[in-house]
C-alpha positions as a printed Julia matrix, in Angstrom:
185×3 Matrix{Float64}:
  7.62  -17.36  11.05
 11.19  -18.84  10.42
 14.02  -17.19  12.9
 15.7   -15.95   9.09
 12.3   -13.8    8.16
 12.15  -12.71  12.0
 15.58  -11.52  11.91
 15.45   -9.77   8.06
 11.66   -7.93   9.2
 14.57   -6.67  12.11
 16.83   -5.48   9.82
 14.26   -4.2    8.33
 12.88   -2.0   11.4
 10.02   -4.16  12.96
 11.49   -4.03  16.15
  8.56   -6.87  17.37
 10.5    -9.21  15.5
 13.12   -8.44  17.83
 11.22   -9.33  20.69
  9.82  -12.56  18.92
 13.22  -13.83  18.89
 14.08  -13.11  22.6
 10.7   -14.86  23.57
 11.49  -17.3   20.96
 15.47  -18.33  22.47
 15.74  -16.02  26.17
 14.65  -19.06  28.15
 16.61  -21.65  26.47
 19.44  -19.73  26.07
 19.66  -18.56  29.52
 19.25  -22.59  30.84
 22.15  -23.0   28.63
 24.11  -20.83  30.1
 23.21  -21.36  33.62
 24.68  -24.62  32.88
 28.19  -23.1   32.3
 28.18  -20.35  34.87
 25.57  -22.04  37.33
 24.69  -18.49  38.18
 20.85  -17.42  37.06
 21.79  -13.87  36.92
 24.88  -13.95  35.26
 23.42  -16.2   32.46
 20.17  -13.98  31.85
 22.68  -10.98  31.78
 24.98  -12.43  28.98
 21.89  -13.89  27.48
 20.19  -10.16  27.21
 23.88   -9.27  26.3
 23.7   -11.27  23.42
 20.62   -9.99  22.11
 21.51   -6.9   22.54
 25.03   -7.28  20.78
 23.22   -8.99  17.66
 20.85   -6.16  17.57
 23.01   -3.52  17.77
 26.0    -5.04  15.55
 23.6    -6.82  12.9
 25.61   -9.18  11.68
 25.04  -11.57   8.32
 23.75  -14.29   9.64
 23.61  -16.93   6.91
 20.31  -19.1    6.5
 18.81  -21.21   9.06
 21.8   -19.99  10.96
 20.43  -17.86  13.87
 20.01  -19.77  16.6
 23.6   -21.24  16.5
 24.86  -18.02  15.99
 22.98  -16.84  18.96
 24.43  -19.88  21.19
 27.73  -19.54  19.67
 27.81  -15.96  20.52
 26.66  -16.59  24.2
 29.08  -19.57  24.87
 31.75  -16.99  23.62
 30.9   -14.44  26.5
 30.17  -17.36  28.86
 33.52  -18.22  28.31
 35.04  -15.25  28.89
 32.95  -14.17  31.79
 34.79  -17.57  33.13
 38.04  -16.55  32.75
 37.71  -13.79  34.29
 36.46  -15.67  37.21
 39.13  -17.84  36.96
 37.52  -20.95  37.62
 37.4   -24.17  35.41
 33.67  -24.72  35.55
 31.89  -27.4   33.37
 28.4   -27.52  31.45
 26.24  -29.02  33.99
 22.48  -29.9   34.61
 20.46  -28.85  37.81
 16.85  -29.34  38.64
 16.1   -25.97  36.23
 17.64  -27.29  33.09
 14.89  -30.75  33.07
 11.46  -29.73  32.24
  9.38  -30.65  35.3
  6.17  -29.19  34.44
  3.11  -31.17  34.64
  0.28  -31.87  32.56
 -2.85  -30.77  33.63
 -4.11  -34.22  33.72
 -1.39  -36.22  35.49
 -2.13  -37.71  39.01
 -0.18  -36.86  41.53
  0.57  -40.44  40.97
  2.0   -39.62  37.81
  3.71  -36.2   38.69
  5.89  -38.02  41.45
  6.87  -40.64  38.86
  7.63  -37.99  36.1
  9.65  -35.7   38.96
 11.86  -38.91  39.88
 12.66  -39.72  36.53
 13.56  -36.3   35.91
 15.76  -36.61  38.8
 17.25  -39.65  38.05
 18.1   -38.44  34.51
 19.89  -35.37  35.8
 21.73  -37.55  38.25
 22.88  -39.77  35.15
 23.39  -36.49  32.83
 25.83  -35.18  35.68
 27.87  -38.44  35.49
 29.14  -38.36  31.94
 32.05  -36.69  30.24
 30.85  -32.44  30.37
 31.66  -33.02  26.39
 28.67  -35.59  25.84
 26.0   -34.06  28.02
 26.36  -30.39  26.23
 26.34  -32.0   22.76
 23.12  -34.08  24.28
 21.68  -30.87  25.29
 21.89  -28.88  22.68
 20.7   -31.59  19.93
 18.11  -33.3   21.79
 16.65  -30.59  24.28
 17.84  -27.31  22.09
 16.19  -29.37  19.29
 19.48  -27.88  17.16
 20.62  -29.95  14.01
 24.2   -31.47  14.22
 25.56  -28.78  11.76
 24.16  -26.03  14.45
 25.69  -27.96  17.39
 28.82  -27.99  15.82
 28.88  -24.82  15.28
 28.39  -24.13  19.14
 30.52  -26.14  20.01
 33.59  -25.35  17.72
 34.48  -28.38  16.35
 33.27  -30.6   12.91
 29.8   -32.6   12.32
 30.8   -35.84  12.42
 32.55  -34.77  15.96
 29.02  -34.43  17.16
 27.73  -37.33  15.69
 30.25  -38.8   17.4
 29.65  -37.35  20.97
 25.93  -38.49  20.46
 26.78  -41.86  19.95
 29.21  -42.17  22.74
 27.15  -40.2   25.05
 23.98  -41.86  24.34
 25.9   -45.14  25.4
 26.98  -43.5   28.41
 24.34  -41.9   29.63
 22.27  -45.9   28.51
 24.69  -46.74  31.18
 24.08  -44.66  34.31
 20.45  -45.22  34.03
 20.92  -49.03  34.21
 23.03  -48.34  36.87
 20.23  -46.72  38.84
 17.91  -49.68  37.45
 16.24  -47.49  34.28
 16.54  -50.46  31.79
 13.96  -49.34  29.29
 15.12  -45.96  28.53
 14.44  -44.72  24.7
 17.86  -43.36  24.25
């Protein structure tokens, strides 16, 4: 089922299809925030927060719209939850953010490659402009189209296009720099 006929059978009472939405976007959405707060428990407490606002408020939500709603909602209260920290923290990658699990298959041959790559990526990630690694994230490992991005990150399409071109050459960069030269990028 599409996130729209999820959220309408919602609307409509089926309160599973509540739950099939948090299953669907609590993990994701709570790596995405870790990476602005770099707190676990304060990003799985604005990401239940933001369920739990969109549940209770039920907002329009226009088609194929939801999940950058959802994102765009939590990177509001992100936001705020860092001013009131009063820190100037940036979107950042740790070991959590990578996925590291294995196949069932891979040797442990394979696993240690996979686990250094992973590492050497993040490394890499962490060295480029905050700007180009979210927009990274969110279209490549969020899977979100450049319209959705855009809208989570408050600014235009081609802005995003933009950051995924410059990042991509960035990022192409680093991992020559730590002797990665046949990276699909």
């Amino acid at each position: 089922m599409t996130d729209d006929q999820l959220y309408r059978d919602y609307l409509d009472g089926d309160s599973t299809a509540g739950d099939r939405l948090m299953l669907r976007y609590g993990d994701s959405l709570t790596a995405y925030l870790d990476g602005f707060l770099h707190d676990p428990q304060d990003a799985e407490d604005i990401m239940l927060d933001c369920f739990a606002s969109i549940f209770v408020d039920r907002p329009r939500i226009g088609e194929g719209k939801f999940r950058a709603y959802l994102f765009r909602t939590a990177w509001h209260k992100a936001c705020r939850m860092r001013k009131l920290r009063s820190k100037r923290q940036e979107f950042c990658l740790d070991e959590t953010l990578i996925d590291t699990v294995a196949d069932g298959d891979d040797t442990p041959v394979e696993a240690a490659a996979r686990e250094e790559r992973n590492a050497a990526l993040r490394r890499c990630l962490n060295r480029i402009a905050p700007q180009y690694r979210e927009a990274l994230w969110l279209v490549y490992a969020m899977e979100m189209s450049c319209a959705n991005a855009a809208s989570v990150l408050g600014c235009g399409v081609k802005r995003v296009e933009n950051l995924l071109y410059n990042g991509k050459a960035r990022l192409r960069a680093e991992l020559e720099k730590e002797g990665i030269t046949n990276a699909d990028i």
